[in-house]
C-alpha positions in Angstrom: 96.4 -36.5 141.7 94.3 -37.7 138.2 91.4 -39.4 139.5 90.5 -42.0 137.6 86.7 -41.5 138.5 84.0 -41.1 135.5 80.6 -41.0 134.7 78.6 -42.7 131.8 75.0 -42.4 131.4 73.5 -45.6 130.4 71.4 -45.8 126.8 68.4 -48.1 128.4 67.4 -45.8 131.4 69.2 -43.8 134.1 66.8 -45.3 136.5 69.6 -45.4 139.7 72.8 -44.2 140.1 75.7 -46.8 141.0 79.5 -46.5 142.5 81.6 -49.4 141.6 84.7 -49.4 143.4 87.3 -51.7 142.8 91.2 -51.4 142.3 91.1 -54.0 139.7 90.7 -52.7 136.3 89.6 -55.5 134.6 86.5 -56.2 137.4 85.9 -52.1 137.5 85.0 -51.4 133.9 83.5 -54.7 133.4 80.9 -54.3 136.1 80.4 -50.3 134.9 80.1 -51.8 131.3 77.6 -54.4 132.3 75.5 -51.6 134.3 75.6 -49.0 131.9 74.3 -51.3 129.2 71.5 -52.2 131.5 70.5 -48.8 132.0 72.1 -47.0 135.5 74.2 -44.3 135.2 77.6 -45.4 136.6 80.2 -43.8 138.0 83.6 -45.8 138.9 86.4 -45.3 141.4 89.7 -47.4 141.2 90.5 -46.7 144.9 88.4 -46.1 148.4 89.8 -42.3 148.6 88.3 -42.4 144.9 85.3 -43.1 145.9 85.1 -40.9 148.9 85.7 -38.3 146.4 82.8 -38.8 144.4 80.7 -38.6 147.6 81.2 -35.7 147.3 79.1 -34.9 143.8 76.2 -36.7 145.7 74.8 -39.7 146.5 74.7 -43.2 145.2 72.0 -45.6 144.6 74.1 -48.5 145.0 77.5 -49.2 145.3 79.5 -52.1 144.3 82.8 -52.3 146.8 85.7 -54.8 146.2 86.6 -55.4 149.8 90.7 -55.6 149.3 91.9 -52.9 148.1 95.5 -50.8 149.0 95.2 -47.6 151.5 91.5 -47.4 152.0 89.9 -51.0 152.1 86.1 -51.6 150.9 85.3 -52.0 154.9 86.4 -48.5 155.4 84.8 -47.0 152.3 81.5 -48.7 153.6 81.7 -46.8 157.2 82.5 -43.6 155.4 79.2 -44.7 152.5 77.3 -45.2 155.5 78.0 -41.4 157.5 77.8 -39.8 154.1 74.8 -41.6 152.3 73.1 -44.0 154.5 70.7 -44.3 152.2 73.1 -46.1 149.6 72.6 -49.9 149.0 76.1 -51.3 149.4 77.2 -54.9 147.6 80.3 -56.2 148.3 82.4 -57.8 146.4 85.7 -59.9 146.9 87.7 -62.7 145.6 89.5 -62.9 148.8 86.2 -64.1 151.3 86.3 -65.4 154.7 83.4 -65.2 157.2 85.1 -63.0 159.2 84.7 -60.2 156.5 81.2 -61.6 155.3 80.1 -61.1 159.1 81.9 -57.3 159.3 80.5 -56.0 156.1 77.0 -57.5 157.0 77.2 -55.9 160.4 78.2 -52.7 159.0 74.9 -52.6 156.8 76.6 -54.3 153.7 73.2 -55.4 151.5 74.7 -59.3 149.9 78.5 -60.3 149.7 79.3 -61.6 146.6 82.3 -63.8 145.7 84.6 -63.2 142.8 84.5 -64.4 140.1 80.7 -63.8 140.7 78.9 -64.7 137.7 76.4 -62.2 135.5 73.1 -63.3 136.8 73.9 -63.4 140.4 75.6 -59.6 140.3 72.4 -58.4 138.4 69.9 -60.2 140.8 72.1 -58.8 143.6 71.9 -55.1 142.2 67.8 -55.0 140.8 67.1 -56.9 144.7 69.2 -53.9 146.2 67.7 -51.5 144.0 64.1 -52.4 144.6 65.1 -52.0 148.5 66.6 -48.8 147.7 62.7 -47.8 145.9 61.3 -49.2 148.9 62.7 -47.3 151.6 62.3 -44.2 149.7 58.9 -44.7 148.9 58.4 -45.4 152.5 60.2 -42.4 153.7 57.9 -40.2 151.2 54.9 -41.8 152.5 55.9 -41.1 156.2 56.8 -37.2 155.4 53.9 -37.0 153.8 51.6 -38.2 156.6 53.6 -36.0 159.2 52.4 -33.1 156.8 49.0 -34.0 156.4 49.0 -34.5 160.5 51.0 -30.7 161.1 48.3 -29.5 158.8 45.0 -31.4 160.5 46.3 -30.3 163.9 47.0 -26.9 162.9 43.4 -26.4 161.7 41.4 -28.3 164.2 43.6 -25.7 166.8 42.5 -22.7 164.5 38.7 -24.0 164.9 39.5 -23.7 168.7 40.4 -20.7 169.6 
């Protein structure tokens, strides 16, 4: 099976790396396009099984998932984001919305669900909000590892001055 998967590096900065995953080709490369020129590396899948495969090159910043999509639906690629890169921001995206899904993806750690056709603006302020939460958590997690080392160390040397 051709995947249909790709990679571009944006010209602006490749400050984050986003998966946009949608079965539409039209929405897919339009939302890569509109990343890419604003400086994230992006990499696209047409399919949920797509995007399960690039999982496995590494993990994503964000990702963009249309939520109806044939096989694997953008609910299921979410629970399978979330084992394999809990760390990723996930948007959703759908132009078939009903509260019911809004509820499930928010449940299932989904970051905003947006409605197609979602306009330019509101996908950007969705993706630099998710982004910056992305930067947060890592910079939190950092901090935290980093004080558990400093702690290991402190209590390591106030034993050695013990004995």
């Amino acid at each position: 099976m051709k995947s249909e998967a790709t990679r571009s590096s944006g010209q602006v900065q490749a400050s984050a790396h986003v998966l946009v995953v949608d079965d539409e080709p039209a929405a897919r490369l339009s939302l890569a396009e509109l990343l890419s020129l604003e400086g994230y590396e992006v990499s696209v899948a047409a399919s949920g099984e797509e995007a399960v495969e690039l999982l496995s090159e590494g993990p994503f910043d964000l990702a963009i998932v249309d939520i109806k999509m044939p096989g694997m639906d953008g609910l299921e690629v979410v629970e399978v984001l979330q084992k394999q890169s809990p760390d990723t921001v996930i948007i959703m995206l759908t132009a078939h919305g009903t509260l019911e899904t809004a509820v499930q993806a928010m449940r299932q750690g989904a970051h905003d669900y947006l409605l197609k056709p979602a306009n330019v603006n509101e996908i950007m302020a969705s993706v630099k909000a998710g982004l910056d939460k992305h930067r947060s958590e890592s910079r939190r997690r950092e901090l935290l590892s980093l004080m558990q080392h400093t702690l290991a160390a402190i209590t390591d040397e106030a034993l050695s001055l013990i004995h």
